[in-house]
C-alpha positions in Angstrom: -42.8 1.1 22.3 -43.4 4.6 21.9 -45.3 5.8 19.2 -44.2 8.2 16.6 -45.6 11.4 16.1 -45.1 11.8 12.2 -48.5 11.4 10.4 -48.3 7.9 9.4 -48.4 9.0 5.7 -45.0 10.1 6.1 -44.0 6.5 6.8 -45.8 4.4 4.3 -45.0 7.1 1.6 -41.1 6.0 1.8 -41.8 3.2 2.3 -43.4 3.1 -0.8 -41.1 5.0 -2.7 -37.6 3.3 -0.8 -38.6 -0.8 -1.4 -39.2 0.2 -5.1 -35.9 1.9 -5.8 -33.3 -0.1 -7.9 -30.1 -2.2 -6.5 -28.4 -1.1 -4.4 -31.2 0.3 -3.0 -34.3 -1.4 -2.3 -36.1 -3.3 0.1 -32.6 -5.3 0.8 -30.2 -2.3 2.0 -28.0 -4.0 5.0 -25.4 -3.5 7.1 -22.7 -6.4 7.3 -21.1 -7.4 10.8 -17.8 -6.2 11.1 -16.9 -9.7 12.3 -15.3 -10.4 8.1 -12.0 -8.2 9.2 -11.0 -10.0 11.5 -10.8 -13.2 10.0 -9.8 -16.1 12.1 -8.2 -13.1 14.9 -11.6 -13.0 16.6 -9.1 -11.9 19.5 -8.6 -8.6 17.1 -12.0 -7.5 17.9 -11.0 -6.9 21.4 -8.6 -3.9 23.4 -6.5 -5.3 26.3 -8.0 -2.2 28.1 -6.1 -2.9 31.1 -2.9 -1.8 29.1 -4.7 1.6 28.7 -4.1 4.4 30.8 -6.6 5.5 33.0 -7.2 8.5 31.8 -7.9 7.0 27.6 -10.3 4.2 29.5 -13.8 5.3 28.1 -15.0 3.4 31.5 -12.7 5.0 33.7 -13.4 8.8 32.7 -17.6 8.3 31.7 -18.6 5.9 34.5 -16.4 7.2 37.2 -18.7 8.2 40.2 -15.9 11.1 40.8 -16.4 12.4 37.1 -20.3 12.4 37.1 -21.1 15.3 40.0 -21.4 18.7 39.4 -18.7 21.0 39.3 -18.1 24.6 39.8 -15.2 27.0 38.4 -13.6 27.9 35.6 -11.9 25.4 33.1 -8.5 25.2 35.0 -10.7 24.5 38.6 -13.0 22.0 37.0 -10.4 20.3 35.5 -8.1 19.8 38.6 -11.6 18.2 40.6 -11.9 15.5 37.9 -10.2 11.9 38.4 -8.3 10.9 35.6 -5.5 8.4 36.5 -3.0 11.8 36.9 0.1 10.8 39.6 -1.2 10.7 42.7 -4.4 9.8 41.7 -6.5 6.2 42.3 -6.0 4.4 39.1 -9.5 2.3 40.2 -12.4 3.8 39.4 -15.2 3.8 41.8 -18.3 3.2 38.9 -21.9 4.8 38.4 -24.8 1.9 38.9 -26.8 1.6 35.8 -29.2 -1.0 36.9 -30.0 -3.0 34.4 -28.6 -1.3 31.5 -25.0 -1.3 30.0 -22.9 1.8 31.0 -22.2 4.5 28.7 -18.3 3.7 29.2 -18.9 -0.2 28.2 -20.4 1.1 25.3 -18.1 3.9 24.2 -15.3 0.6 24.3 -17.3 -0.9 22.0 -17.0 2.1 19.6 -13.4 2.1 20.2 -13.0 -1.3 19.4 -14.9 -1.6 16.1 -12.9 1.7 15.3 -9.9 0.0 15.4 -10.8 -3.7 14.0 -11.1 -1.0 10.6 -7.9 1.1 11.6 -5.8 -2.5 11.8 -6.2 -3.0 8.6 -4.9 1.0 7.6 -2.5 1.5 10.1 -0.9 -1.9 10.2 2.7 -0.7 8.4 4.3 0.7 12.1 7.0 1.8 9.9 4.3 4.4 8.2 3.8 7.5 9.9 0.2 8.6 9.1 -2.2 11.5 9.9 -5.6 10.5 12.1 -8.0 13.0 12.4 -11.1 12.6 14.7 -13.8 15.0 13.6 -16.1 16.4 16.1 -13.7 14.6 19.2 -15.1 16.0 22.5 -13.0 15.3 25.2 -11.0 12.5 22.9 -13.5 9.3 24.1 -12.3 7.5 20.5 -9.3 9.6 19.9 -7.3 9.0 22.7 -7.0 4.7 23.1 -6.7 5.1 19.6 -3.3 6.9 19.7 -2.6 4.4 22.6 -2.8 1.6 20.1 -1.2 3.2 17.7 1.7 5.1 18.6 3.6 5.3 15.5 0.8 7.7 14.0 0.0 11.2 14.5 -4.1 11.9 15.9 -5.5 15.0 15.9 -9.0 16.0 16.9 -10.7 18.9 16.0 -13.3 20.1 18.0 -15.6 23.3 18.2 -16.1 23.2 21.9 -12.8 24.8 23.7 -13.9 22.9 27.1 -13.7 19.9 25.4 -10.6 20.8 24.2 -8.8 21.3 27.3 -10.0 18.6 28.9 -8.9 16.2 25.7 -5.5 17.5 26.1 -5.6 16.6 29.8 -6.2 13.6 29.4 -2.9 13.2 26.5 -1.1 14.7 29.3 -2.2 12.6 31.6 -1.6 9.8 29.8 1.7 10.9 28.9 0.8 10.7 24.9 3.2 12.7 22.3 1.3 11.7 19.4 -1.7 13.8 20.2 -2.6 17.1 19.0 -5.7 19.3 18.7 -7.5 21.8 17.1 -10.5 23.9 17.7 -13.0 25.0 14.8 -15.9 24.0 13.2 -15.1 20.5 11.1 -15.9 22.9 8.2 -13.0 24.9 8.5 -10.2 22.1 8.9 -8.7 22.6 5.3 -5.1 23.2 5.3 -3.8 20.4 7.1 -3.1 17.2 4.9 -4.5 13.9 6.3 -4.7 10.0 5.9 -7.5 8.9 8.2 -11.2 10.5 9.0 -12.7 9.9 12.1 -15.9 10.6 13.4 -18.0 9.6 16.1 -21.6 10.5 16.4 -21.0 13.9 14.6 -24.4 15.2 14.7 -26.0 15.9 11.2 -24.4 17.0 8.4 -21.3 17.4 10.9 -20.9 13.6 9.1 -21.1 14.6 5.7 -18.3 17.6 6.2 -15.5 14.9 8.0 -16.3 12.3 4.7 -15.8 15.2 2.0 -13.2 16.1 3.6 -11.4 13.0 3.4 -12.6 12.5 -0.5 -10.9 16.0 -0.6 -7.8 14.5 0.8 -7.9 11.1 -0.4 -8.1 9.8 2.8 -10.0 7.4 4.5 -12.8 7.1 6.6 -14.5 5.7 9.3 -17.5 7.2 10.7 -20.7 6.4 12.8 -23.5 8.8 12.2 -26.0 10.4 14.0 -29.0 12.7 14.6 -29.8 12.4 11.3 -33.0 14.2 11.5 -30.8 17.5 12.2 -29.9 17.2 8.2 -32.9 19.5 8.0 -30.6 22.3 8.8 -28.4 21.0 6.3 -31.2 21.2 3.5 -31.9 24.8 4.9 -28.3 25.8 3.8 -27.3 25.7 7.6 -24.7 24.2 9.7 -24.7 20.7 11.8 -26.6 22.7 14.4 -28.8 25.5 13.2 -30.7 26.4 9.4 -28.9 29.5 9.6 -25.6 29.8 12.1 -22.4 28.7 10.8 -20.0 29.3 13.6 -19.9 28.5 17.2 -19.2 31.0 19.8 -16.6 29.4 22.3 -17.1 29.5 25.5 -15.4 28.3 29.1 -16.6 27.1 32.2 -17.1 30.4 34.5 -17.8 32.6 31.5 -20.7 34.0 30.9 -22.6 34.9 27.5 -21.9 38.9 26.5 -19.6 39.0 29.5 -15.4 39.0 28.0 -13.4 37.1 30.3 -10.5 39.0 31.7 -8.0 39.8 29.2 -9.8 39.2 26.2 -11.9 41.9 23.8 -14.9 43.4 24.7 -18.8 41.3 22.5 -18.0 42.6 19.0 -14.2 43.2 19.1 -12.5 40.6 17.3 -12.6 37.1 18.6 -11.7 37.9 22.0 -12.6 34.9 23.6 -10.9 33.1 21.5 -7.9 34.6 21.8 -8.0 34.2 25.2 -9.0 30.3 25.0 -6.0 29.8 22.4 -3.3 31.5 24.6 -4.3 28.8 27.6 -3.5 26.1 25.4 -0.7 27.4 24.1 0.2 27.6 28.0 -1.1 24.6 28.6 1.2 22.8 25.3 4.8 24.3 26.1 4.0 23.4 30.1 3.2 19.5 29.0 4.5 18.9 26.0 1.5 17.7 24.3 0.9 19.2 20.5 -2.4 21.6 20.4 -3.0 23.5 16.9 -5.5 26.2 17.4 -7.9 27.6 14.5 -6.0 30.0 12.3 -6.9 33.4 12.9 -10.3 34.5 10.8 -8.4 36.5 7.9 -10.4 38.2 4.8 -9.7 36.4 1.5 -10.8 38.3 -2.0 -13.0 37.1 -4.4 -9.9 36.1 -6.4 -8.3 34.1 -3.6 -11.6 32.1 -3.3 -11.7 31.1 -6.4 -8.2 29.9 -6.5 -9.1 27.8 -3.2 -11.8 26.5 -4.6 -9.8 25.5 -7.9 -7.3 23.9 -5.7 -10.2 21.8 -4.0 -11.4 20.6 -7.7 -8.0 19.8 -8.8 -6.5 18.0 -5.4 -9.8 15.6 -4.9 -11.4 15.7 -8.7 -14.4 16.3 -7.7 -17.2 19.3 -7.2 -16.1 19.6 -3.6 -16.0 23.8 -3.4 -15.2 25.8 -0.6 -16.5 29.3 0.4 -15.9 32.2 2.8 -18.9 32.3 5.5 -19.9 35.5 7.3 -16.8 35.5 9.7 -14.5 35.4 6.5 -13.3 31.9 7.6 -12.9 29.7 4.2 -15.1 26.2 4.4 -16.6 23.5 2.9 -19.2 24.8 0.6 -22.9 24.0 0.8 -23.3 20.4 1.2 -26.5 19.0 -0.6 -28.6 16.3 -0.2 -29.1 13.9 -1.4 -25.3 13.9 -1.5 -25.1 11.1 -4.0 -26.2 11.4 -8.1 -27.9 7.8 -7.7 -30.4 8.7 -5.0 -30.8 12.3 -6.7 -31.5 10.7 -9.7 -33.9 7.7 -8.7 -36.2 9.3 -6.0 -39.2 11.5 -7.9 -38.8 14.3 -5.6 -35.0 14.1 -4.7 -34.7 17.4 -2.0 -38.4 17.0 -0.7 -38.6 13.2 -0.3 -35.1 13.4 1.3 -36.1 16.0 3.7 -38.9 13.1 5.0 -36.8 10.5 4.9 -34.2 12.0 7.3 -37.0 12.8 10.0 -38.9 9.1 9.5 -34.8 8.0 10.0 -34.5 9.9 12.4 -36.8 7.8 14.8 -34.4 4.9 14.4 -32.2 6.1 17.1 -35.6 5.5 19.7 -36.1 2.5 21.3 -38.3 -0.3 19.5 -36.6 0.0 16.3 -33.6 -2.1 17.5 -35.5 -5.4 16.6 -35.7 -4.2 12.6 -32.5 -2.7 12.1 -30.7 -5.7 10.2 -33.9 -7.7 9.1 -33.8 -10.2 11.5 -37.6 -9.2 13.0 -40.2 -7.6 10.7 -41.3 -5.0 13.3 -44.0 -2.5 12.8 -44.4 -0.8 9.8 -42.8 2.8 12.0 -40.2 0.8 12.9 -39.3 -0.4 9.4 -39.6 2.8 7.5 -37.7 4.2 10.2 -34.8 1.6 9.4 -35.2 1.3 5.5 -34.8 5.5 5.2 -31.8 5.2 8.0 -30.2 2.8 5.9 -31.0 4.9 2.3 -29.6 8.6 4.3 -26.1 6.0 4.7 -26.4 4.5 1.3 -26.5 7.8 0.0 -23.5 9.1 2.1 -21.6 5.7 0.8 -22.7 6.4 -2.8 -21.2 10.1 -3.3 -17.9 8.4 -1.9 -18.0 5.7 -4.2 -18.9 7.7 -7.0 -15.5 9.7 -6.3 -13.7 6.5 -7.1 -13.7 4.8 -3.2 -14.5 1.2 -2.0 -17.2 2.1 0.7 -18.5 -0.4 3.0 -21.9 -0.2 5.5 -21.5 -2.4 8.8 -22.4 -2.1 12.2 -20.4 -1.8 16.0 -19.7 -4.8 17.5 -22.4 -5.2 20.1 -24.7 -3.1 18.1 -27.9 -4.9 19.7 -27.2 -2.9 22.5 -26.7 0.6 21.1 -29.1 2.7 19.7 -26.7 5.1 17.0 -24.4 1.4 15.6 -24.2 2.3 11.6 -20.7 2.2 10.8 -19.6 3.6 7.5 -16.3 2.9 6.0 -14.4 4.1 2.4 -11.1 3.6 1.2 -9.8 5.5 -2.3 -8.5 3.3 -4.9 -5.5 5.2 -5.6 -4.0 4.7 -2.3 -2.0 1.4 -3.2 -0.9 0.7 0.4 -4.4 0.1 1.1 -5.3 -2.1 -2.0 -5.5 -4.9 -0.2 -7.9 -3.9 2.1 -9.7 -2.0 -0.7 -10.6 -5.7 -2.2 -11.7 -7.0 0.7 -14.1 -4.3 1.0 -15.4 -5.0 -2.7 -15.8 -8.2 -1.9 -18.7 -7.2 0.7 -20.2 -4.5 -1.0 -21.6 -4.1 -4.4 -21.9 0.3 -4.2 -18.3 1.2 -5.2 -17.6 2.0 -9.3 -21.0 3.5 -9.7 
């Protein structure tokens, strides 16, 4: 196993101060197998991916030798050289070898299927029409057999990345999906659109934390599997899931290049040119196939005055200290997100902002290889290997604590097949108010003792 290269001090000084913290905290943090929703339906646990279009198939797209070349073009060339199930098209896919290893499609159906053993139990009323949003979606991986197995609901994903976008929506088409739409921004900026369901899928950072206050904001749901949670950093600089100081991306296409406007759109400088210019394609690309898109509203200047009557309205529709602000584009967001996130861990650790910055980069190391052995407590492992899984599981404990301080029944469990995945935390919270979810909000308090703090 590789070594890490933290001083070692770092380690044994949370461990230290981690296995001497208070229930629920402690030496004992764990995640539970999701294996307790489904009850005696083990068959639940699986997706009859046969039934899924080619072009939703995590293994068909990711592991398809066709898919994993090089391409050249723009967005519209690269797109027509990819294989995804369209007519005309081989519906078999002809697979990458990964010699002794599991492919990254097997796993992604995995993802998708502990996703939805969790959605079963929200979605299960096909006569209620509810709002999915998948936060941080990429090219729709999770998004897209979800809205396959459940048609009666609405998914949207919202996604920073316009290339993902695009191809995401060609794969709806493809698919011949009506009950997908998309939008591109930063997860930060999604705030006017009501939903029922959060999402999110190894959103990098505090890219995590901004899809789960959003749903507290909304009194929705959530379901989300974490990642690269030594990138938090950026968050305790005051900075954005990528970068201590950036808080908006730049868009760009296939073909285009940095500084260079693509034909049709402003000149570097000029307002939002490029994404002007991305947002017309897809509104091409929608009335041509029929498949919803919602692009980013356009980045309007709000007064002082308006901002604080958004951030009223935040206060009063979640009741919490969720706030918004206006970054340096004069797009309205989330406000600052802090950490630790929850008032237990803030109140119990001696140090709360500087021991939380270590613990996020010791946690951080849990993603390597070597770790895998600790994670649930089954093997002692080394002493890096079980700081790095004891401050993993406090930077989720934390996450699950601010929601269950905000009145939700929050639960910490891990993918099926999580032995053979490196990023398997799976992080679920249902509000108490929602009463067609009381049900499953029990069964949750049954397994966890972190909501009502």
């Amino acid at each position: 196993m590789a070594r890490s290269h933290l001083p070692l001090s770092h380690e044994a000084l949370m461990l230290d101060v981690l296995q001497n913290l208070p229930s629920p905290g402690g030496k004992n943090v764990t995640f539970h197998e999701l294996d307790f929703l489904l009850g005696t339906e083990q068959s639940l646990s699986k997706v009859a991916w046969a039934d899924v279009p080619p072009s939703c198939d995590p293994v068909f797209i990711l592991d398809n030798l066709a898919n994993n070349t090089r391409r050249k073009g723009n967005m519209e060339q690269q797109l027509s050289q990819m294989v995804l199930g369209r007519p005309g098209e081989s519906s078999r896919v002809a697979t990458t070898a990964y010699p002794g290893a599991t492919s990254r499609g097997t796993v992604k159906r995995w993802q998708v299927e502990s996703f939805a053993a969790v959605l079963r139990h929200l979605l299960n009323d096909a006569d209620r029409h509810l709002h999915v949003v998948d936060f941080g979606c990429g090219t729709g991986t999770l998004l897209l057999p979800l809205a396959v197995l459940f048609p009666h609901c609405t998914f949207t994903g919202v996604e920073m990345k316009p290339a993902a976008v695009a191809l995401l929506l060609e794969r709806a088409r493809a698919a011949g999906l009506s009950n997908v739409a998309a939008r591109r921004c930063m997860i930060e900026e999604f705030l006017e659109e009501p939903f029922d369901v959060a999402l999110a899928l190894h959103a990098c950072g505090n890219a995590t934390d901004a899809a789960m206050q959003l749903a507290v904001r909304r009194h929705a749901a959530y379901i989300v599997s974490p990642c690269c949670v030594g990138k938090l950093k950026f968050s305790l600089a005051g900075g954005s899931s990528f970068s201590p100081v950036i808080h908006s991306y730049t868009p760009m296409l296939p073909g285009e290049r940095r500084g260079v406007a693509p034909s049709g759109a402003a000149a570097p400088g000029e307002a939002s040119g490029q994404f002007e210019c991305v947002a017309e394609r897809v509104e091409e690309e929608r009335q041509r196939n029929s498949v919803a898109v919602v692009t980013s509203p356009a980045t309007t200047e709000r007064g002082p005055a308006e901002c604080e009557d958004v951030n009223a309205r935040e206060r009063g529709a979640a009741g919490s200290a969720i706030t918004v602000k206006k970054n340096s584009d004069g797009v309205v967001t989330l406000g600052e997100i802090r950490h630790p996130r929850s008032r237990w861990l803030r109140n119990h650790l001696p140090d709360p902002e500087v021991q939380f910055r270590i613990m996020a980069k010791v946690a951080d190391q849990n993603h390597t290889g070597g770790s895998q052995a600790a994670l649930m407590g089954r093997q002692p492992g080394n002493l890096e290997a079980v700081a790095a899984r004891l401050c993993k599981a406090h930077v989720e404990l934390d996450r699950s604590l601010a929601a269950a301080e905000e009145f939700y029944a929050v639960g910490m469990f891990k993918c099926f097949q999580w032995e053979k995945m490196a990023k398997s935390d799976l992080l679920v919270g249902v509000p108490a108010n929602r009463s067609e979810w009381l049900s499953f909000t029990k069964e949750l308090q049954r397994y966890s003792s972190l909501d009502g703090l």
